[in-house]
N, C-alpha and C positions, 0 to 999 in steps of 0.2 A: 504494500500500500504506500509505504513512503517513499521509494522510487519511484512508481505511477505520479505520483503528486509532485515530486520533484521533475522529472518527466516535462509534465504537462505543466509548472513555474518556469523552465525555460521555453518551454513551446510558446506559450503565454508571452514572455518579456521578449522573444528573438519577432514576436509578431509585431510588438508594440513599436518596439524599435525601427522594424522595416517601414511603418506609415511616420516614423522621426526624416528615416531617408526619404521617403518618398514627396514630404512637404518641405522639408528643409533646404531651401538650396542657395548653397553660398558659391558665390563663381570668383575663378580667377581667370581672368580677361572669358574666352566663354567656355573656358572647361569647368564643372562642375567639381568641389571639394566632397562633394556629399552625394554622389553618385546617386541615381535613383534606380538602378540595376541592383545593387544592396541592399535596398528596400527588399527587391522581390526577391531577391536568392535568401535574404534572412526570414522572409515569408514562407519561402519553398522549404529552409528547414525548418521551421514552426507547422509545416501542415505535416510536414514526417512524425514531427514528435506529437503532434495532437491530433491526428487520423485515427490512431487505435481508440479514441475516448470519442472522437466524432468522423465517422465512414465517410459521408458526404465531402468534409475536407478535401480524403483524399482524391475526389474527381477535379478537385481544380488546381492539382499539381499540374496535368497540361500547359493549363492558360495560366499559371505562373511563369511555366519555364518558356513561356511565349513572350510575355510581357517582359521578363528579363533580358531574354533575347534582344528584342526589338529597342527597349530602353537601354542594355548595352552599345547596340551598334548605333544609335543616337550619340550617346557619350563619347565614342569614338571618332565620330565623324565632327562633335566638337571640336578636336584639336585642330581638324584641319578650316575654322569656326564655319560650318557645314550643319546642317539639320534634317532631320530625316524626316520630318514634317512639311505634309504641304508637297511631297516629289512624288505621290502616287497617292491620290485620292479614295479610292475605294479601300487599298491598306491600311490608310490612316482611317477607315470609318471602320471597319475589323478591327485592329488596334482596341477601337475607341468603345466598342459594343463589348470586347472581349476586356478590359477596362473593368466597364462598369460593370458586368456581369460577375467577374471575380470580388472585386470590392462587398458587391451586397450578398453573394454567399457567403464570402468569406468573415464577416462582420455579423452576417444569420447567424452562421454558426459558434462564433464565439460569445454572441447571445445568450444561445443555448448552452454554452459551456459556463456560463457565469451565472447562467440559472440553476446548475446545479450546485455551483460551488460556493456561490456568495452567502453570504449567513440570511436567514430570514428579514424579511423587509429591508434588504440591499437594494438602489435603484439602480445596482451596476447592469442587469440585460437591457433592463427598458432603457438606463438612459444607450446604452451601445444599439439598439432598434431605432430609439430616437435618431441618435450621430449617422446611422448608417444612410435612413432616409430622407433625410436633409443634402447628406455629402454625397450621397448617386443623383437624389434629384437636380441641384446643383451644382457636378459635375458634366450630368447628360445638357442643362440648358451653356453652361459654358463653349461645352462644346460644339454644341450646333452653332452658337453664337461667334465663334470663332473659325467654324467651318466654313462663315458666308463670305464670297468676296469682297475684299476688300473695298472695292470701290461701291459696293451699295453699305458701306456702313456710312454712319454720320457718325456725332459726339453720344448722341445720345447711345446708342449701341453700344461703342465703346465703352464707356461708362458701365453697362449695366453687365456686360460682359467682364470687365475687371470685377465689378464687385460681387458676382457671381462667384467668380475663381478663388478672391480674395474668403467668401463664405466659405464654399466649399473645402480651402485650406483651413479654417479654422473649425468646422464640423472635424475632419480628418485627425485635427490637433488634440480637440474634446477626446474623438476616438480613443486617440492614440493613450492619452491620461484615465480613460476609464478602462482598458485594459490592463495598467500598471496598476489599476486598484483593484484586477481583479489577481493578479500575479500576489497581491500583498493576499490575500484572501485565501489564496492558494499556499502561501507558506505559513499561514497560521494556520490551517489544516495541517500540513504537515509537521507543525512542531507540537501541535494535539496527537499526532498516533506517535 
């Protein structure tokens, strides 16, 4: 039992940590310090170690190691200051469907993983159901809002697309804080058996 729960306290904090990478991003000229490929490879090992406690998990190791993929060869193409956004339209809208699709299983399920584990009347599932469906809805309208050509945006778009994005990083950020309160939850379990 208390391997399982140690287990599942890294699986836990190696998840939290990857939406740290995945929102944080500090650049030097335009290469990233805070890669967002790290995000999903510390995701991709958070769903290894918390698959056995939750099945479903493991069907989105695929479009993890997709989205690292695709987020690596971005980062890469940084150096040469290059972006893989925007050079093939319908990949970036794949990308972006497979995105949000991981995001909200991925955030379901650790809902449920904190509905089992949090101590009675813990708001940690609902608020992470809350963070999830704010941060896909809000991600999904950024998105289209930044998929439209440029030349049919005005100020106003702009605008509401920034602060779209801007939300949706601060849902992701909530996220990311109430699964480290669900890791603290998980080690007072463990220090109970």
């Amino acid at each position: 039992m208390y391997e399982s729960l140690r287990r599942l306290t890294s699986g836990v904090s190696q998840a939290a940590w990857g939406y740290f990478f995945l929102h944080i991003n500090i650049n030097i000229g335009s290469v990233s310090i805070l890669p967002a490929f790290v995000g999903y490879l510390l995701m991709l090992s958070a769903i290894g170690k918390l698959s056995g406690e939750r099945r479903e998990l493991g069907l989105l190791r695929p479009l993890c190691i997709i989205l690292a993929i695709w987020n690596g060869a971005d980062w890469l193409a940084s150096f040469a200051g290059m972006s893989l956004d925007g050079l093939f339209t319908p990949l970036d809208i794949l990308v972006s469907v497979a995105g949000l699709y991981f995001h909200f299983q991925f955030l379901t399920d650790m809902a449920a993983l904190a509905e089992r584990y949090q101590p009675q009347g813990s708001p940690i599932a609902r608020r992470l159901i809350n963070r999830r469906t704010v941060y896909v809805t809000l991600m999904a309208v950024t998105d289209v809002l930044f998929s439209l050509p440029f030349e049919l945006w005005d100020n106003a778009q702009t605008v509401i697309a920034i602060l779209c994005g801007l939300a949706s990083a601060v849902a992701a950020l909530t996220a990311m804080f109430s699964l480290f309160s669900l890791r603290k939850c998980l080690i007072k379990n463990a220090e109970s058996v």
